[in-house]
Backbone as JSON Lines, residues from 0, in Angstrom:
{"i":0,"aa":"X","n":[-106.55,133.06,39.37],"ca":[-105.84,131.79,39.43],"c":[-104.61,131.87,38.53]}
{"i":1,"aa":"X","n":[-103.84,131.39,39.0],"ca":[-101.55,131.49,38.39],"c":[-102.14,130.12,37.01]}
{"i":2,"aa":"X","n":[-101.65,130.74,35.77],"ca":[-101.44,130.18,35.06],"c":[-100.69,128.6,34.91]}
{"i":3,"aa":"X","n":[-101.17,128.21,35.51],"ca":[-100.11,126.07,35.41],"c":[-99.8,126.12,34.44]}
{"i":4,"aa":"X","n":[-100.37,125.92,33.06],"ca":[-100.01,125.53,31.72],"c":[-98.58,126.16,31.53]}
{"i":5,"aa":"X","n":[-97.73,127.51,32.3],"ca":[-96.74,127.47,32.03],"c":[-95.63,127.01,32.93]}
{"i":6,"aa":"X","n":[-94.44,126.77,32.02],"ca":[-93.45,125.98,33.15],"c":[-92.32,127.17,33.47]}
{"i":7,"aa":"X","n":[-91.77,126.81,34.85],"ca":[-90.56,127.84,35.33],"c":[-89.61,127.09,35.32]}
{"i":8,"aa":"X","n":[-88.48,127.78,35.39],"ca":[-87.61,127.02,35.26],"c":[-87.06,126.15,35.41]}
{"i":9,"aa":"X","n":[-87.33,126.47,36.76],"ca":[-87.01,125.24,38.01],"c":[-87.93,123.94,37.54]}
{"i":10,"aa":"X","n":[-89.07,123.91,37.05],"ca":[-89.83,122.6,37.13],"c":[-89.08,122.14,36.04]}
{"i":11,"aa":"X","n":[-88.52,122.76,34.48],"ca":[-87.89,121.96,33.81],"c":[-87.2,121.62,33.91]}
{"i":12,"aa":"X","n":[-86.2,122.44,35.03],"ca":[-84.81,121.06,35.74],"c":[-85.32,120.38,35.93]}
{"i":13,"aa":"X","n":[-86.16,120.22,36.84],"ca":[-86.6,118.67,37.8],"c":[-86.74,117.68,36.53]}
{"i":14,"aa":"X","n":[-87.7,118.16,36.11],"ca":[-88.25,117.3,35.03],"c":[-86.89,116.53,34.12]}
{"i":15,"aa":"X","n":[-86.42,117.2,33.4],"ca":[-85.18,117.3,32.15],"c":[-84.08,116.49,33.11]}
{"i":16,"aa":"X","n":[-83.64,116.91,34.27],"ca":[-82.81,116.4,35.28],"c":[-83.24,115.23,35.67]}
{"i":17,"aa":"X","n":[-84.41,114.77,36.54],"ca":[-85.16,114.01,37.04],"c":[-84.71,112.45,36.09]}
{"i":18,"aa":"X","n":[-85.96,112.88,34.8],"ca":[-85.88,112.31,33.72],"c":[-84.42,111.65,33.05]}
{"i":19,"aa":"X","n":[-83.47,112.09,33.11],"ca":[-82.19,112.08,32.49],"c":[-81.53,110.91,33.57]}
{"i":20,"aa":"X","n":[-81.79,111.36,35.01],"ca":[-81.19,110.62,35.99],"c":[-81.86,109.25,35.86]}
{"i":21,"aa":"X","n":[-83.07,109.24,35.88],"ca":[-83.31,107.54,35.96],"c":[-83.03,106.52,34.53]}
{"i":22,"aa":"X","n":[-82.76,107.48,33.31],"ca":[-82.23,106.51,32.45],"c":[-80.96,106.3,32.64]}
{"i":23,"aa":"X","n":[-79.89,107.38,33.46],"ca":[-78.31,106.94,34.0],"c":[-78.66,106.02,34.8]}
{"i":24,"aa":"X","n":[-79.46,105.47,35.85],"ca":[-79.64,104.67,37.1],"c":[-79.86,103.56,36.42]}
{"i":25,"aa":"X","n":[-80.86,103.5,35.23],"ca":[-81.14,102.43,34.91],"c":[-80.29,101.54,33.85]}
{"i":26,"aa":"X","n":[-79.7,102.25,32.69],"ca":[-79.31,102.13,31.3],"c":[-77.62,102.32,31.78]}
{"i":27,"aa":"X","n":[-76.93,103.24,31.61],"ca":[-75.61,103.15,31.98],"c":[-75.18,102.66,32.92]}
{"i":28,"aa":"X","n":[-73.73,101.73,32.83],"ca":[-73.02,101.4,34.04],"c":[-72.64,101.96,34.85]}
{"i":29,"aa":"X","n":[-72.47,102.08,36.34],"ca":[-72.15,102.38,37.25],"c":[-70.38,102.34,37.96]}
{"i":30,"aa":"X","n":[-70.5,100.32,37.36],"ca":[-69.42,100.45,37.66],"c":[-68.86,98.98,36.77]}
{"i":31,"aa":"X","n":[-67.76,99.11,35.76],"ca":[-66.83,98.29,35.01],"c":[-66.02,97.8,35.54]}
{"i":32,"aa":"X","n":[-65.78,96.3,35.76],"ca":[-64.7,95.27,36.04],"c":[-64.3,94.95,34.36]}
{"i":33,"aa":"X","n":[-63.19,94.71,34.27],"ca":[-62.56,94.09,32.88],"c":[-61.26,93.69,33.35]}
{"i":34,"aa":"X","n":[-60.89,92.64,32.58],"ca":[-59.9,92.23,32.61],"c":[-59.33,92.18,30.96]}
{"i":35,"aa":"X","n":[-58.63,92.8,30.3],"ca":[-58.16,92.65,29.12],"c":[-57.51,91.44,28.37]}
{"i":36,"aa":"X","n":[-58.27,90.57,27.22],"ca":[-57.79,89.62,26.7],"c":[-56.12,89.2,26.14]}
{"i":37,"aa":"X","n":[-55.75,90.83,25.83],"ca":[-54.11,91.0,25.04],"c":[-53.2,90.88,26.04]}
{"i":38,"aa":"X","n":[-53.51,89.72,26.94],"ca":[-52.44,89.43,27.85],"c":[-51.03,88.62,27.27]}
{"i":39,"aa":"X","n":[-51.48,87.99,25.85],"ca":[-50.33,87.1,25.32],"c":[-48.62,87.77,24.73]}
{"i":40,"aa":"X","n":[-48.45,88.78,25.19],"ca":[-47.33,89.58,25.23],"c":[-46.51,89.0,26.43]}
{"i":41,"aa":"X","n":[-47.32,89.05,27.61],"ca":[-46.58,87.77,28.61],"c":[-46.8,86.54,28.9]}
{"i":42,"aa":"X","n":[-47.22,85.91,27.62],"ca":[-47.13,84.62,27.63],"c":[-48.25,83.93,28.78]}
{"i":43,"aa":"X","n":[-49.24,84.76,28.38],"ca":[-50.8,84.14,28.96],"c":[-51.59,84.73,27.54]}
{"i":44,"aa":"X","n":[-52.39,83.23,27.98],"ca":[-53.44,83.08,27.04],"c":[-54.82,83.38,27.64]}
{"i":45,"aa":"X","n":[-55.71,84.21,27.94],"ca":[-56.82,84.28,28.68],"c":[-57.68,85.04,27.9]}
{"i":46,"aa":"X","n":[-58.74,84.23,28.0],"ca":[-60.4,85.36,26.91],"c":[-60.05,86.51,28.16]}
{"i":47,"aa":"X","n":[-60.42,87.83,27.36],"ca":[-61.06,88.88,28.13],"c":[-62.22,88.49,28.74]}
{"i":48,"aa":"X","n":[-62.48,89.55,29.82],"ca":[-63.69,89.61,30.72],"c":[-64.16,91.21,30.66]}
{"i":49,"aa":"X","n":[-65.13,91.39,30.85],"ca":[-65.89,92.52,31.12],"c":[-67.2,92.26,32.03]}
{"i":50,"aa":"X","n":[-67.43,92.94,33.1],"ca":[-68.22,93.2,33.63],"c":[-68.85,94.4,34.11]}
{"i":51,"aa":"X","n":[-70.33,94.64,33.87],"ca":[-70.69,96.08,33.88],"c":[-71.85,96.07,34.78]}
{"i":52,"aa":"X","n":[-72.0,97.1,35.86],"ca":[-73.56,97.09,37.13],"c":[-74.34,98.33,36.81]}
{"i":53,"aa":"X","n":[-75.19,98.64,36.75],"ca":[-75.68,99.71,36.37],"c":[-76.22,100.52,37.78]}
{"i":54,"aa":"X","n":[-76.73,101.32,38.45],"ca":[-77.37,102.38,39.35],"c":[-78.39,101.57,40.06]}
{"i":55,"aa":"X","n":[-78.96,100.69,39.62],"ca":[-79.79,100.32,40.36],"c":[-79.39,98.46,40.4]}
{"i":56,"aa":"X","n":[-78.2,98.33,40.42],"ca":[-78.11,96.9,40.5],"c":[-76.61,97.02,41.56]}
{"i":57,"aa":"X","n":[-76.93,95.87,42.27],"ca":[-75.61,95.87,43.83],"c":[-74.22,96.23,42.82]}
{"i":58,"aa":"X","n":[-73.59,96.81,43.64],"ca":[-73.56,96.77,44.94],"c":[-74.33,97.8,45.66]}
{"i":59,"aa":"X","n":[-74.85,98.36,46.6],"ca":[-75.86,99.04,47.39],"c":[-77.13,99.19,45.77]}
{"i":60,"aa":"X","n":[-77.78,98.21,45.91],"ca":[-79.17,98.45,45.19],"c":[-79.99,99.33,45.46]}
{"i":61,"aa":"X","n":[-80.31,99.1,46.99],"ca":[-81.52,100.31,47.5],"c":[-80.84,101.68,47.25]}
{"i":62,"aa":"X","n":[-79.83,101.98,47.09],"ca":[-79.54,102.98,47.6],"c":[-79.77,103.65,46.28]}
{"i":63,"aa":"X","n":[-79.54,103.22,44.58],"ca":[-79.64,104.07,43.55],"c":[-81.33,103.49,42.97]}
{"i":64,"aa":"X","n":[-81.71,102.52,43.74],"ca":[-83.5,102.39,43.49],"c":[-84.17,103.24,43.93]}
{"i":65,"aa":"X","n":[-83.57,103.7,45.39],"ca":[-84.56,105.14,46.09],"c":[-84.54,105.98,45.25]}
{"i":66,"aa":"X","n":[-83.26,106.01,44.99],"ca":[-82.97,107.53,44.31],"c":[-83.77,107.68,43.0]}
{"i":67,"aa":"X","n":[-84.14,106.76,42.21],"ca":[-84.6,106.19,41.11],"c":[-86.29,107.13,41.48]}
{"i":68,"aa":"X","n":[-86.56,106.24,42.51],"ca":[-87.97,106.23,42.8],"c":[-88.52,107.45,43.4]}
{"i":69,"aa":"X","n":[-87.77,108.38,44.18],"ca":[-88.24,109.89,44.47],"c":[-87.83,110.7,43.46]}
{"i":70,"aa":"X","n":[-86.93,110.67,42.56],"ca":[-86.31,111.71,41.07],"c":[-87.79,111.26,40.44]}
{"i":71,"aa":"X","n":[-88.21,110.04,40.0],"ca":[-89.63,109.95,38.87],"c":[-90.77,110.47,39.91]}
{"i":72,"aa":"X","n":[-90.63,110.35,41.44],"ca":[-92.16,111.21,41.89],"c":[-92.22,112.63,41.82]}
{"i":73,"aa":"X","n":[-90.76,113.41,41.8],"ca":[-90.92,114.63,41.48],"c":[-91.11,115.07,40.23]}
{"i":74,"aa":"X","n":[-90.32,114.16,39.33],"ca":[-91.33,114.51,37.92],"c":[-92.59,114.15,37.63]}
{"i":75,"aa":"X","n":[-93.1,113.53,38.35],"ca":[-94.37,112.92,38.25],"c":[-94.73,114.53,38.73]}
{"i":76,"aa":"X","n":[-94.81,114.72,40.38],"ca":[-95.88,115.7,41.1],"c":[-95.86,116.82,40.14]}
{"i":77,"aa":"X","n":[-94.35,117.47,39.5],"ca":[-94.27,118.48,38.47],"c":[-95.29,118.44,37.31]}
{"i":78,"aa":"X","n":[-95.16,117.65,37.09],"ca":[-95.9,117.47,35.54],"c":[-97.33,116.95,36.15]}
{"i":79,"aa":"X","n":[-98.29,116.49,37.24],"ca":[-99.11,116.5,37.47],"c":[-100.0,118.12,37.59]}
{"i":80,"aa":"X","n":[-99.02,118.25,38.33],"ca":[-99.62,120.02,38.68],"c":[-99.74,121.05,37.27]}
{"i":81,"aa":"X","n":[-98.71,120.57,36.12],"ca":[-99.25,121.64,35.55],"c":[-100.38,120.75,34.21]}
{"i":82,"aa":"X","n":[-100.85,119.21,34.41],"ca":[-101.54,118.96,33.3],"c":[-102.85,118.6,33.5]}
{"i":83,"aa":"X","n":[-103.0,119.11,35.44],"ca":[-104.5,119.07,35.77],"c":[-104.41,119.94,37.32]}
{"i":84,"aa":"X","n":[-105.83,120.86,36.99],"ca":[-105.97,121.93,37.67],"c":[-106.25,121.22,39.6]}
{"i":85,"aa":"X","n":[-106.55,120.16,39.35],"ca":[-107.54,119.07,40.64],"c":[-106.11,118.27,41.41]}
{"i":86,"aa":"X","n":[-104.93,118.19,40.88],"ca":[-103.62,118.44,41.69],"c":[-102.68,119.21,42.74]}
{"i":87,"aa":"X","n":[-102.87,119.22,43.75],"ca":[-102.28,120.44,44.24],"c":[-101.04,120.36,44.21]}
{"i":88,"aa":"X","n":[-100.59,122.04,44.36],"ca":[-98.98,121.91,43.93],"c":[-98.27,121.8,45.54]}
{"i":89,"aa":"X","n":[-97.58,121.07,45.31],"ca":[-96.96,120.79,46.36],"c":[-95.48,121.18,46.15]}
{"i":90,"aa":"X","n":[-94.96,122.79,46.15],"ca":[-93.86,123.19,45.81],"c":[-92.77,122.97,46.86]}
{"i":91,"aa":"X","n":[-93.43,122.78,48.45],"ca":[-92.36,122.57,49.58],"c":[-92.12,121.34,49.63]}
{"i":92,"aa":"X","n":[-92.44,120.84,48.78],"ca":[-91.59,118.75,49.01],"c":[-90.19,118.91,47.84]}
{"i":93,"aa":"X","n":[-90.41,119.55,46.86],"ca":[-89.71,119.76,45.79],"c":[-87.48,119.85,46.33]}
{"i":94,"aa":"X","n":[-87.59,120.86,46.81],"ca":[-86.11,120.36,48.21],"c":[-85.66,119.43,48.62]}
{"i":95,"aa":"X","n":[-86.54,119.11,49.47],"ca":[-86.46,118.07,49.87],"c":[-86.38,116.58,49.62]}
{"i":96,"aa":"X","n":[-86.98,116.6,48.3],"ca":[-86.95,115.42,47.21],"c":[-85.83,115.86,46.59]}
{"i":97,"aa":"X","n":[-85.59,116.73,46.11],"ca":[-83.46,116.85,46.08],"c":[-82.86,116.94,46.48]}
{"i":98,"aa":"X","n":[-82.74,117.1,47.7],"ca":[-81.48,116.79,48.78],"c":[-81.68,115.18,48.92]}
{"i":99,"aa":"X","n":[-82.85,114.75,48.9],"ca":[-82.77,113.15,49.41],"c":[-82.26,112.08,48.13]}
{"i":100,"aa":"X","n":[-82.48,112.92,46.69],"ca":[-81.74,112.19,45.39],"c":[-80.49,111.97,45.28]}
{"i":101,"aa":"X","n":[-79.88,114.04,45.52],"ca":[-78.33,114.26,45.62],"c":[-77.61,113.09,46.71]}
{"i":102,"aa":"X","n":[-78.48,112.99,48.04],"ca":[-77.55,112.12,48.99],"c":[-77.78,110.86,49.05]}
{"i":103,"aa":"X","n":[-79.16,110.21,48.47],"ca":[-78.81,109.02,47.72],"c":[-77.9,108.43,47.06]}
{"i":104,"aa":"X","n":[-77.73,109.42,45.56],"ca":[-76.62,109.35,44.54],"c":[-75.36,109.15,45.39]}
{"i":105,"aa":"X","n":[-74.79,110.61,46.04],"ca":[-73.31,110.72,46.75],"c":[-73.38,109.31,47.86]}
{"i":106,"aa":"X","n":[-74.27,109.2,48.63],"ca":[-74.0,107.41,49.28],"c":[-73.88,106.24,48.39]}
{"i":107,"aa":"X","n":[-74.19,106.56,47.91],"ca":[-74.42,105.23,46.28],"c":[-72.92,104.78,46.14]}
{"i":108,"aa":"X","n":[-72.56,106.49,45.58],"ca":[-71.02,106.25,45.02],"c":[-69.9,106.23,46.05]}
{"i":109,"aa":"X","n":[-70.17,106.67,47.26],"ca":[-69.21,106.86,48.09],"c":[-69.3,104.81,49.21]}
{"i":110,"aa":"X","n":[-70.41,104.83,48.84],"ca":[-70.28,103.02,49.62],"c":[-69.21,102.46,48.86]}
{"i":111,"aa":"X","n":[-69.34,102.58,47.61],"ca":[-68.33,101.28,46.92],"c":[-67.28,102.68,45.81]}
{"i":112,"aa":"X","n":[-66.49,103.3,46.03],"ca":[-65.57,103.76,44.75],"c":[-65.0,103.21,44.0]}
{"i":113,"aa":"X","n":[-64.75,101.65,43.79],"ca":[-64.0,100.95,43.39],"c":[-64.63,101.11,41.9]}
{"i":114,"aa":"X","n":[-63.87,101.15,41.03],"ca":[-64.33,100.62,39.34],"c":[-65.61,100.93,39.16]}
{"i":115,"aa":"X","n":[-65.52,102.27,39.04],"ca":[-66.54,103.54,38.5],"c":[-66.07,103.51,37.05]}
{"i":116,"aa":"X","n":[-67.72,103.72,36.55],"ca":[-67.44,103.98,35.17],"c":[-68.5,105.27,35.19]}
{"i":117,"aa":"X","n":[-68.66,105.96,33.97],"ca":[-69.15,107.27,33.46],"c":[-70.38,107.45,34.33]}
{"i":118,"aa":"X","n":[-71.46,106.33,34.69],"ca":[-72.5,106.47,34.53],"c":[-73.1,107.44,36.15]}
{"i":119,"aa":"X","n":[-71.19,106.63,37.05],"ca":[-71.74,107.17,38.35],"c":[-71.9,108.69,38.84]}
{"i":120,"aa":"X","n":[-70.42,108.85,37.32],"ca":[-70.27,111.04,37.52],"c":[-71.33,111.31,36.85]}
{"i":121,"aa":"X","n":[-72.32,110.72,36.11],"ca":[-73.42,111.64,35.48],"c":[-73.91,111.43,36.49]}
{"i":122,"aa":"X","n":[-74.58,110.45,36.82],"ca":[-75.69,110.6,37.83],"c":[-75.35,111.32,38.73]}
{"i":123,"aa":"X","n":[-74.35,111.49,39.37],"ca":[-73.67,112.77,40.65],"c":[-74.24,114.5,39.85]}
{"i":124,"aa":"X","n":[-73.76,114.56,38.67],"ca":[-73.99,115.55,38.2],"c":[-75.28,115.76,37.6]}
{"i":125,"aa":"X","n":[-76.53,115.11,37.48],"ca":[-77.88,115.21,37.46],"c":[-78.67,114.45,38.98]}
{"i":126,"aa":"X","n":[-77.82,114.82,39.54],"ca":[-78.71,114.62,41.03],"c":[-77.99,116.33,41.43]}
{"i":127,"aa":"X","n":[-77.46,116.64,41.54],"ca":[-77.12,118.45,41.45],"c":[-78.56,119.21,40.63]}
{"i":128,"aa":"X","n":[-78.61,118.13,39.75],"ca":[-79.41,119.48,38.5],"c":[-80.72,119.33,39.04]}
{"i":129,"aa":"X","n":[-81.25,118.0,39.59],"ca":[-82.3,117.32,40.01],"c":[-82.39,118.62,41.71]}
{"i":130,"aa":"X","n":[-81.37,118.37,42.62],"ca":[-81.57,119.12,43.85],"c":[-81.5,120.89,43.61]}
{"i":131,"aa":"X","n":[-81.17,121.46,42.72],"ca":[-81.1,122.89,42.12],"c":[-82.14,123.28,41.84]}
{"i":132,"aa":"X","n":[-82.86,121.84,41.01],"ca":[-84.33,122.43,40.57],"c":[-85.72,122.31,41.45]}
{"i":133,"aa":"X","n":[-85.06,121.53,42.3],"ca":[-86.32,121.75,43.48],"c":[-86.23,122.55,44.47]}
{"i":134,"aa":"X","n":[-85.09,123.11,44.46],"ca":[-85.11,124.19,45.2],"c":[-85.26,125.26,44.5]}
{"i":135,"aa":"X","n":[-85.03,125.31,43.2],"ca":[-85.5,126.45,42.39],"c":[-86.95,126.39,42.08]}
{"i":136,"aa":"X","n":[-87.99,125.04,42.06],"ca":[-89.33,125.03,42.28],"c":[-89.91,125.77,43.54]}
{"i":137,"aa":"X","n":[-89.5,125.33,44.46],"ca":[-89.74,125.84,45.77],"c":[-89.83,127.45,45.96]}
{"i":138,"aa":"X","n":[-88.73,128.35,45.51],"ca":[-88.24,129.9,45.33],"c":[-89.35,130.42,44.6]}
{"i":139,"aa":"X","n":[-89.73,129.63,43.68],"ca":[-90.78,130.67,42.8],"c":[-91.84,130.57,42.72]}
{"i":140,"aa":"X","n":[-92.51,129.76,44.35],"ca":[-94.13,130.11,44.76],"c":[-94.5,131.88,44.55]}
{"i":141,"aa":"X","n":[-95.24,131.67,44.05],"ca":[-96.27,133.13,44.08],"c":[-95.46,134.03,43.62]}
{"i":142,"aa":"X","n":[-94.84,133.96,42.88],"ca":[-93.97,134.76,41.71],"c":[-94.49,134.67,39.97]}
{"i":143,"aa":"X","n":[-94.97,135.85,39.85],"ca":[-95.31,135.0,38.54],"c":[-94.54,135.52,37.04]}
{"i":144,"aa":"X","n":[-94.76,134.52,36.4],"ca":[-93.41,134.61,35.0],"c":[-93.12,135.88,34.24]}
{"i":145,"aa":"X","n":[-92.14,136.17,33.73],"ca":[-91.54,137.21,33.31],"c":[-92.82,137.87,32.21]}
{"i":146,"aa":"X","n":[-93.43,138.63,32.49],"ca":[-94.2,140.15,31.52],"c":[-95.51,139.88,32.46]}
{"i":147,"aa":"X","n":[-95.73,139.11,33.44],"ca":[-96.92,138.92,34.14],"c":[-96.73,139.91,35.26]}
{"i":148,"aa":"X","n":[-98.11,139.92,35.92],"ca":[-98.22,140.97,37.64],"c":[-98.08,139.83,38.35]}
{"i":149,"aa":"X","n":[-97.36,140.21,39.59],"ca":[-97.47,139.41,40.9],"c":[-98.85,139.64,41.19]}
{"i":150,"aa":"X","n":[-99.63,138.19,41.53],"ca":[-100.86,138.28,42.47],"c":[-100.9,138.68,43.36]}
{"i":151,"aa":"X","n":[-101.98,139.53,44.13],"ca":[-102.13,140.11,45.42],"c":[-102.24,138.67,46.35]}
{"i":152,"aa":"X","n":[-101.49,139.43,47.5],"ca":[-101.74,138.44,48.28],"c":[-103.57,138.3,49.0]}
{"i":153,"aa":"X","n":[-103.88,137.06,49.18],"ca":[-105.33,136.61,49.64],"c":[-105.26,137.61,50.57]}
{"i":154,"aa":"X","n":[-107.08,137.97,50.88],"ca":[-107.55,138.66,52.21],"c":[-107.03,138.07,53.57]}
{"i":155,"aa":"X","n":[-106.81,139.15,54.11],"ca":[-106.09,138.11,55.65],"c":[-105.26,137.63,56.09]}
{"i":156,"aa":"X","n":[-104.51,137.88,54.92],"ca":[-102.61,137.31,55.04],"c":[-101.67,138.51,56.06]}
């Protein structure tokens, strides 16, 4: 039986990536409206405004909630598989749960471009790290970690 207790690489993207992305979705803005108060140079007087939406708040909600909600099941299934033996690993969803984050994210940002702030290029750039690492989960079925033997393949294969 392949050692679980250790991690490859790929699962600590997901994870580290995964993880990282839903506090951008949730915690950083997405996207900043402001209007600046130091308008009285032309002879207006107006309080500033600021307004800030974060990843999972409209404009397109569902679209950075999905994304929200399949990035934490792949860290979930990751970290299930290696902290109990009675989990099966399910390394071929791992892809596929990053391509469906990455094109979440890129629809997210591409519905509305208007008054982007930081939070939308991180999340673009940890939905990459998020889809890299499930496809790098996926690559290293039945490979086993650097100073180990590859397992024989089962009788009958």
């Amino acid at each position: 039986m392949a050692d679980r207790s250790r991690w490859t690489p790929g699962e600590v993207i997901v994870v580290v990536a995964g993880l990282l992305l839903a506090g951008i979705l949730v915690l950083v803005p997405w996207h900043h409206y402001a209007l600046p108060g130091n308008l009285r140079q032309f002879g207006v007087a107006l309080p500033g405004f600021s307004y800030n939406r974060t990843g999972v708040q409209n404009p397109q909600a569902f679209l950075g909630s999905a994304a929200l909600v399949v990035a934490l099941a792949m860290v979930a299934q990751v970290a299930a598989t290696k902290l109990s033996d009675t989990v099966p690993a399910r390394e071929q969803l791992q892809p596929v749960g990053g391509a469906l984050v990455l094109g979440l994210v890129v629809a997210k940002l591409l519905a509305n471009r208007h008054f982007l702030a930081p939070g939308a290029w991180l999340a673009v750039l940890l939905a990459v790290g998020v889809a890299v690492g499930g496809y790098a989960v996926s690559q290293q079925v039945g490979t086993a970690p650097p100073g180990e033997p590859v397992p024989d393949d089962p009788p009958g294969s």
